[in-house]
Legacy VTK file of the C-alpha trace (Angstrom):
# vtk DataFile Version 3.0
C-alpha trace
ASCII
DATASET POLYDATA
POINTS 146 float
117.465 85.119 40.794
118.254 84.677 44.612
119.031 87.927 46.288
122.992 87.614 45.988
122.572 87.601 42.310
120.742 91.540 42.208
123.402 92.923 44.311
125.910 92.105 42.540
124.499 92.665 39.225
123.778 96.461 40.438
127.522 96.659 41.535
128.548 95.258 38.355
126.446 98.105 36.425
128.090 100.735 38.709
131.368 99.715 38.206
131.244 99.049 34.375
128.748 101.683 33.469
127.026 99.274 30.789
123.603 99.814 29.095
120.926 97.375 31.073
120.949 95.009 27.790
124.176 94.217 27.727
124.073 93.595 31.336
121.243 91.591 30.982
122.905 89.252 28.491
125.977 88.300 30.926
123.860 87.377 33.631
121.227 85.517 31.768
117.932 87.935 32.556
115.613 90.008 30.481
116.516 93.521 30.163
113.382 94.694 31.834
114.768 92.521 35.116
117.855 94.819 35.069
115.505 98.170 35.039
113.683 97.324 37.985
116.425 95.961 39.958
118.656 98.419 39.605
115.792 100.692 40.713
114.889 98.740 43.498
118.389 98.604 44.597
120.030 101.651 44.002
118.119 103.605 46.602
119.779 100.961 49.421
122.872 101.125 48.043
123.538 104.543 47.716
122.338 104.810 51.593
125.245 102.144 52.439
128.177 104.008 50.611
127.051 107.376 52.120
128.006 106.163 54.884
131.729 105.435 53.849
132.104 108.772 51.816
135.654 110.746 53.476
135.018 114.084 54.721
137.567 116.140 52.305
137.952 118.558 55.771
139.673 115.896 57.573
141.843 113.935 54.969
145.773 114.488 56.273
147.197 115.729 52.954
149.537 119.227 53.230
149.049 119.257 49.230
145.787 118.890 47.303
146.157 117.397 43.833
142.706 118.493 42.021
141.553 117.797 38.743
137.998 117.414 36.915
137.104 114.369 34.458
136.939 114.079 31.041
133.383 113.857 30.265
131.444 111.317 31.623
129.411 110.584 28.915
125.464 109.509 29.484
122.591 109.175 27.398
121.066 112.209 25.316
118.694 113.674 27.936
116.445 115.777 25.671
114.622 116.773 28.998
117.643 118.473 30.244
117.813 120.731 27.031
121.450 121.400 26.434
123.012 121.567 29.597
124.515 118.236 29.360
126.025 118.782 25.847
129.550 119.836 25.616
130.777 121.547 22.996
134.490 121.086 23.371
133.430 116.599 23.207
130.587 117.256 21.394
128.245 114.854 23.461
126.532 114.612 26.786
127.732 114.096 29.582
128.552 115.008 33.238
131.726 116.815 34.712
133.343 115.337 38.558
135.634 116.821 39.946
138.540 114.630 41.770
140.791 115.152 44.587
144.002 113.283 46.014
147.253 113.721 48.160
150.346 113.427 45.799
150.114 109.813 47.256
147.305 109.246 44.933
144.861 108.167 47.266
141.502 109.383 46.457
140.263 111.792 49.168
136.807 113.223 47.419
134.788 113.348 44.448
132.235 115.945 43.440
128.885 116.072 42.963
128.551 116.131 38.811
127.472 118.902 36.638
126.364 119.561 34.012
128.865 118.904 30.848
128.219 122.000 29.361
129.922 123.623 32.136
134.026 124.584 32.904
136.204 122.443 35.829
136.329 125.961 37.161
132.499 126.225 37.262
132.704 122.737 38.716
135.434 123.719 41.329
133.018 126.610 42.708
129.894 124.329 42.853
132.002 121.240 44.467
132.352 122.343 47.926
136.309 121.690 47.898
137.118 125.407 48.056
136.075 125.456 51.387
137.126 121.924 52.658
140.961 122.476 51.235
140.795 126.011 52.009
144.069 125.427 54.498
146.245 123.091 52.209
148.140 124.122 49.584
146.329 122.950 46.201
147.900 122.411 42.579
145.391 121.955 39.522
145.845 122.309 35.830
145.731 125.463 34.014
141.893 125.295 34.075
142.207 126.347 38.098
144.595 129.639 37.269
143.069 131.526 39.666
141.589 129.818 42.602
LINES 1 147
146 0 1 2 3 4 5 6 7 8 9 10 11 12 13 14 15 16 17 18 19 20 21 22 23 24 25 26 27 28 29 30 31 32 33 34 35 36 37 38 39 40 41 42 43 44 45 46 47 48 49 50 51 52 53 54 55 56 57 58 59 60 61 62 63 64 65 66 67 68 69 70 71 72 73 74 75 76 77 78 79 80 81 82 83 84 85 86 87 88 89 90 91 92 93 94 95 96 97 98 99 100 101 102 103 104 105 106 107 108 109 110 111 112 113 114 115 116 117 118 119 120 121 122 123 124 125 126 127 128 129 130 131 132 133 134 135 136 137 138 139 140 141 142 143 144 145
């Protein structure tokens, strides 16, 4: 496998959120060749988005449209006791919350938490409270109050 060939299979795993052996299947490799390039990888690429990630402070939008995921469901952590499990999905998972113009464009997403925890948790921990602080901001009725 050439070096072309890692890069894109770690974009591809990003993007689809499949399991390594499935991965491993479409692009002919053992699954133990997806493990260590996506760790050998994801370090680099995660330096090269950060460097593309909008500041929320500076987006243009009067109007804030702000919303949290559905749960976005990972493997059962058993290290992370049951702060991943949510009740109301029953599984594990992670919470992000998202946040456009009425355009649609995308101007942030959060840092995750924990799926056992509230969009209005999320809100408070996401740093968007202070970075939309001047705009006007519209939510669903989990935000009644911020």
């Amino acid at each position: 496998m050439g070096l072309d060939k890692p890069v894109v299979l770690m974009l591809f795993l990003l993007r689809q959120n499949l399991v390594q052996e499935a991965a491993a299947d479409l692009f002919g490799v053992f699954q133990a060749a997806v493990s260590w390039r996506r760790a050998a990888l994801l370090p680099m690429v995660e330096k090269v988005l950060a460097a593309h990630l909008p500041d929320p402070a500076e987006a243009s939008a009067d109007v804030v449209l702000i919303d949290g995921t559905t749960l976005v469901t990972t493997w059962d952590w058993a290290s992370e006791g049951t702060t991943m499990f949510s009740g109301k999905h029953r599984d594990t998972g992670f919470n992000l919350q998202v946040a456009a113009p009425l355009a649609g464009d995308l101007l942030a997403v959060s840092d995750p938490v924990p799926g056992s925890r509230h969009d209005m948790h999320a809100w408070r921990h996401s740093g968007f409270p202070k970075a939309f602080a001047e705009r006007e901001g519209m939510g669903d009725m989990g935000y009644v109050g911020s």
